[in-house]
C-alpha positions as CSV (number, residue, x, y, z in Angstrom):
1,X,-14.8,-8.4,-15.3
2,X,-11.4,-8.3,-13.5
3,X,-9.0,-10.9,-11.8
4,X,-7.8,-9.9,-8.5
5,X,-5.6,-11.2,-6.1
6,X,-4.9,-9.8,-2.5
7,X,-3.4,-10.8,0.8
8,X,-5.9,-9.8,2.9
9,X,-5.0,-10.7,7.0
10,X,-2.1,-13.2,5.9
11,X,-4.3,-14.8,3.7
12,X,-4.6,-14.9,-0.4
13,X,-7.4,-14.0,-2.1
14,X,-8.9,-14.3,-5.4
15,X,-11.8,-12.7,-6.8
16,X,-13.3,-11.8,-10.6
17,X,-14.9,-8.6,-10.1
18,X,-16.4,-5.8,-11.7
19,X,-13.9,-2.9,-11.9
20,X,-16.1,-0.4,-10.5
21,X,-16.1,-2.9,-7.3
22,X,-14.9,-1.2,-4.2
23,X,-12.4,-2.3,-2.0
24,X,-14.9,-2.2,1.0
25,X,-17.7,-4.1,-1.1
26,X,-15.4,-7.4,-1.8
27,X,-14.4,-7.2,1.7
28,X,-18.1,-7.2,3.2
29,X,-19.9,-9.0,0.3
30,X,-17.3,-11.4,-1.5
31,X,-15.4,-12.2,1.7
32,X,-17.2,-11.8,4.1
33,X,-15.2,-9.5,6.1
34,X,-17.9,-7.1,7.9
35,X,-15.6,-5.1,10.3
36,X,-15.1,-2.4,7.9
37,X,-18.4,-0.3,7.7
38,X,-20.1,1.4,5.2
39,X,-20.4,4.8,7.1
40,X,-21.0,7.6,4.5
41,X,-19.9,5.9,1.3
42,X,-18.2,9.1,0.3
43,X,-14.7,8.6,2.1
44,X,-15.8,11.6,4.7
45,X,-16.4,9.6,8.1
46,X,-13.5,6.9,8.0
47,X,-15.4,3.8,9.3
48,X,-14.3,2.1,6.4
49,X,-10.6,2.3,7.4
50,X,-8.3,-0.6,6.2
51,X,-4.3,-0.4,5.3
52,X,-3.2,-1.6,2.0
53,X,0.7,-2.5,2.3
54,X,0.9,-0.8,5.5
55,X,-0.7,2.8,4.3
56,X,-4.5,3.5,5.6
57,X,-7.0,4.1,2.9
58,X,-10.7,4.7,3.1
59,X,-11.8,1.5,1.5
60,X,-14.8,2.7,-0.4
61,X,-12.8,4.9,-1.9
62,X,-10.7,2.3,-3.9
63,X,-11.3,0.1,-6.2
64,X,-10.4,-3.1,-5.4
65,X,-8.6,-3.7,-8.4
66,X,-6.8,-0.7,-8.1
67,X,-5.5,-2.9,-5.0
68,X,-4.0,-6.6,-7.3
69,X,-1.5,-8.1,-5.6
70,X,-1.4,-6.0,-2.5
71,X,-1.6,-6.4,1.1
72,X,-4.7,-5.7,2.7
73,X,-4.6,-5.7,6.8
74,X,-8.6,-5.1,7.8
75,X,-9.5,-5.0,11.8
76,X,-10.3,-8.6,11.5
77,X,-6.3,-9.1,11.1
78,X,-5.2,-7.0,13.8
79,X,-5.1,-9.8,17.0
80,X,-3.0,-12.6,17.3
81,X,-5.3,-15.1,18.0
82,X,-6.5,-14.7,20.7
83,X,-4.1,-11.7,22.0
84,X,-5.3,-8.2,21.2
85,X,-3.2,-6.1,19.2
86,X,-2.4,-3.4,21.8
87,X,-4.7,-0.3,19.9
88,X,-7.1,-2.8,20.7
89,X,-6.6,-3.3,24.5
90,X,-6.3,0.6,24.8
91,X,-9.5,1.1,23.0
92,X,-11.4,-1.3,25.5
93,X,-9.0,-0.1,28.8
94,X,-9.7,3.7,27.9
95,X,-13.8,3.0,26.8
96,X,-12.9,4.9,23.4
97,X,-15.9,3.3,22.1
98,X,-19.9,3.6,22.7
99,X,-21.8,2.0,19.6
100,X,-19.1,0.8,18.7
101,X,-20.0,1.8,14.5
102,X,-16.6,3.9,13.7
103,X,-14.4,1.7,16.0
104,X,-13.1,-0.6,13.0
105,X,-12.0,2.8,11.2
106,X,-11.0,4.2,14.4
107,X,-8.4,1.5,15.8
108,X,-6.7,1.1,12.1
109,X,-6.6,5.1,12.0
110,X,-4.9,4.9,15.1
111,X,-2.4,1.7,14.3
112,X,-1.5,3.6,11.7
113,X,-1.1,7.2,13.2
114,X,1.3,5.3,16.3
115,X,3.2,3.7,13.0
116,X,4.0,6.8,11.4
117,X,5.6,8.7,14.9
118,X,5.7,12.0,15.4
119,X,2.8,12.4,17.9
120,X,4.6,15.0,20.1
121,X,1.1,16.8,21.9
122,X,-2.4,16.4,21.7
123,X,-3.1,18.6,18.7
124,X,-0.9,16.2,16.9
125,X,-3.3,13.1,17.8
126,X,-6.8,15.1,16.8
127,X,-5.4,16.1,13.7
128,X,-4.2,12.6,12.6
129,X,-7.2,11.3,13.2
130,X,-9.5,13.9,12.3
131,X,-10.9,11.9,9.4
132,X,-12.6,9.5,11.4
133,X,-15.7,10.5,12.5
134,X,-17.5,9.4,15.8
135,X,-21.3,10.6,16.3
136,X,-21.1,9.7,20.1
137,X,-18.2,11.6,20.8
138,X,-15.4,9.5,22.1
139,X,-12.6,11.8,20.7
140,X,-11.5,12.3,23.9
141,X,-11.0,8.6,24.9
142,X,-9.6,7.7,21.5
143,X,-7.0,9.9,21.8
144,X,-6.4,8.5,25.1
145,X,-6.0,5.2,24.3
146,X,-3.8,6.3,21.6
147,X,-1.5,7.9,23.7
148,X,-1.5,5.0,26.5
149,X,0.0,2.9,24.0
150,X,2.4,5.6,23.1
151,X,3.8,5.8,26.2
152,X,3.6,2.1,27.0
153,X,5.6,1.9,23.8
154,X,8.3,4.1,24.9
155,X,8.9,1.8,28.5
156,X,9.5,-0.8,26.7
């Protein structure tokens, strides 16, 4: 058994875990943070998206010990309160959702993609995001909402 500690959404953390415990599985199972989902398990779909001091990483994929003293931002951290973070808004303006199962993965993708700039054309947005799978379809929305706050972020 391990001790970790992580500042996950603001807040500290501390958990004794195997160290063959995934990031994603102390989220959902020690602390209770569900909006992360356990899509393929394999790191190939992206549903289990988080950011770990500001860098995306497919969450079951890391060990959460590999993670000890780092910050860990999951969807459930991305409001204010009560005020949407604005990938969020976009996602529900633009309907870049339909179950709704790679949306977590999705909108942290996306936070992140609009963090690191250089999204000059489409092409640029699908292949930023191309690890995030969605079995409905709603590429085309995504990348929509993705590029509404893109532009709303340059008017401003």
């Amino acid at each position: 058994m391990v001790d970790v500690t992580l500042v996950v959404n603001g807040g500290t953390e501390r958990l004794r875990v195997d160290p063959r415990v995934t990031l994603l599985d102390a989220l959902r199972e020690r602390l209770g943070m569900t909006g992360s989902k356990k899509g393929c398990d394999h790191g190939q779909c992206g549903a289990c998206t988080v950011h770990v001091d500001g860098e995306r990483v497919l969450s079951c994929l890391t060990l959460v010990a590999a993670t000890n003293r780092r910050r860990v931002t999951t969807v459930e951290g991305l409001a204010q309160g009560d005020k949407l973070h604005p990938v969020q808004q976009a996602f529900i303006d633009c309907d870049a959702f339909q179950c709704g199962f790679c949306t977590s993965g999705q909108l942290m993708s996306a936070v992140a993609v609009l963090r690191e700039g250089g999204l000059t054309s489409d092409e640029d947005i699908r292949e930023r995001m191309s690890g995030n799978l969605c079995r409905c379809g709603a590429y085309t929305n995504i990348a929509d909402a993705i590029k509404t706050v893109r532009a709303e972020r340059r008017t401003s």
